[in-house]
C-alpha positions as CSV (number, residue, x, y, z in Angstrom):
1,X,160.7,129.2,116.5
2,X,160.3,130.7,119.5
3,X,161.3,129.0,122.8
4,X,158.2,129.3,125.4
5,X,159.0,130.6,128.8
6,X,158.6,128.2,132.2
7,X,159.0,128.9,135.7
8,X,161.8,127.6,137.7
9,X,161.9,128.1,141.5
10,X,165.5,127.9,143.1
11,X,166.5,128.2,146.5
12,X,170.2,127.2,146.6
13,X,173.1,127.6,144.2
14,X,171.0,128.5,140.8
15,X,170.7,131.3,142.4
16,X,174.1,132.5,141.9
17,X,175.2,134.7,139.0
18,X,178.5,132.7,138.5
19,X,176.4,129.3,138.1
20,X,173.4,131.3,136.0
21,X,176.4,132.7,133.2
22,X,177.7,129.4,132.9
23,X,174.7,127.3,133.1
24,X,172.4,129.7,130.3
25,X,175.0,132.2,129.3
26,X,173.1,135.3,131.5
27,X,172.2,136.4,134.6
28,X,168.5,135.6,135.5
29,X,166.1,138.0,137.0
30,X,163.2,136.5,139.2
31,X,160.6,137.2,141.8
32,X,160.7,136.0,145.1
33,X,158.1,133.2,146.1
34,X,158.1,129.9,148.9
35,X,157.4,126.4,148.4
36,X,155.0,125.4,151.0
37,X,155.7,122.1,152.3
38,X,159.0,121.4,152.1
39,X,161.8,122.0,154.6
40,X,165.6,122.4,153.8
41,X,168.8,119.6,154.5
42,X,172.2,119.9,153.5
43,X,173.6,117.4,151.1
44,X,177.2,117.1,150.6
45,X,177.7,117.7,146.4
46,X,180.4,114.8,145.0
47,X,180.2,116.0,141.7
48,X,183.6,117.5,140.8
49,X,182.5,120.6,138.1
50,X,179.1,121.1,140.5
51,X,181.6,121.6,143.3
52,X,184.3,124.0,140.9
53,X,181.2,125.9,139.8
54,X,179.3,126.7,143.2
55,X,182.3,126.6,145.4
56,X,180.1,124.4,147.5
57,X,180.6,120.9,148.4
58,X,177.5,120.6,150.6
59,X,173.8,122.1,148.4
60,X,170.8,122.4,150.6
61,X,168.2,120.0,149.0
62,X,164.0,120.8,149.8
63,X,162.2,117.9,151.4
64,X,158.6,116.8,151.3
65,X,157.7,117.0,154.9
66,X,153.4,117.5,153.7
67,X,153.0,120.3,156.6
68,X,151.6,123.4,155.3
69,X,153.4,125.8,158.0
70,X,156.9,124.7,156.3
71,X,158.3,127.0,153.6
72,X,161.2,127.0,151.6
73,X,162.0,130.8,150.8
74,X,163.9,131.5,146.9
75,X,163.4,133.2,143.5
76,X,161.0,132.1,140.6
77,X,162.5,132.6,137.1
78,X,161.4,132.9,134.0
79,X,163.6,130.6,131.4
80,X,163.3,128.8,128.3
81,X,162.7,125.1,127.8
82,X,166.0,124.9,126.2
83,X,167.6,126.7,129.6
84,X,165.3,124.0,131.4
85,X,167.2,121.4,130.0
86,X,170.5,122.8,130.4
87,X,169.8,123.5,134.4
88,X,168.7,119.2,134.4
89,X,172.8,119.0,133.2
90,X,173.6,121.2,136.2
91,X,171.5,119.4,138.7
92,X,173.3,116.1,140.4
93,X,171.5,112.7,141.0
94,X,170.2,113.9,144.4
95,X,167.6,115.8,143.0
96,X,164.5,115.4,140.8
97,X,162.7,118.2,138.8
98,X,159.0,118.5,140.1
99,X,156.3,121.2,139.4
100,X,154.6,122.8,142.6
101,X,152.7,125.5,143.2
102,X,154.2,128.3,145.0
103,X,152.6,130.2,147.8
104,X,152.0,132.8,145.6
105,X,149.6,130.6,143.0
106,X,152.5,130.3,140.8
107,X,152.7,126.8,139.3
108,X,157.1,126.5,139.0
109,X,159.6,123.5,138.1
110,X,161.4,123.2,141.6
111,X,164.3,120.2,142.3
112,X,163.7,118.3,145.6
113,X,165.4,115.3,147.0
114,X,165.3,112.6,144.7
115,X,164.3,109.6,147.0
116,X,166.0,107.0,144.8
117,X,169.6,108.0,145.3
């Protein structure tokens, strides 16, 4: 069976080629695109393998801020379901997994702030 392919925008460390071969075993190729109405915030990353992996310990995090002359600039991949899932392992409680539509069209999975943390 053949895994179908998803969009997954990423504008912080999923971006990185170390954190792409250990979270789905390649390097990912992807298109740049912007998430309109959102603005970036540092968040500092408590998660001990996170931290190892990204050499990070503060992520930015995109925040809802509803005004349509804020973007948040990344890369839209194309990955599996399966490679979905495994980027939810990667992700820390901070965030939650939405789908927006990019200024390009582009409907994308995205992680924002996760208002219940």
């Amino acid at each position: 069976m053949i895994d179908k392919m998803v969009s997954l925008f990423s504008y912080g460390t999923l971006q990185n080629p170390t954190v792409q071969l250990e979270t789905f075993g390649r390097v990912l190729e992807g298109q740049k695109d912007q998430l309109p109405g959102y603005k970036l915030e540092m968040i500092e990353i408590c998660d001990c393998d996170v931290v190892d992996l990204s050499g990070d310990t503060h992520h930015p995090v995109a925040i809802k801020t509803n005004n349509k002359n804020d973007k948040v600039s990344g890369v839209v991949f194309k990955i599996s379901n399966q490679e979905l899932m495994q980027s939810d392992r990667y992700e820390v409680d901070a965030y939650k997994r939405v789908e927006r539509t990019m200024t390009s069209g582009q409907k994308a999975w995205v992680y924002v702030q996760n208002n219940r943390t």
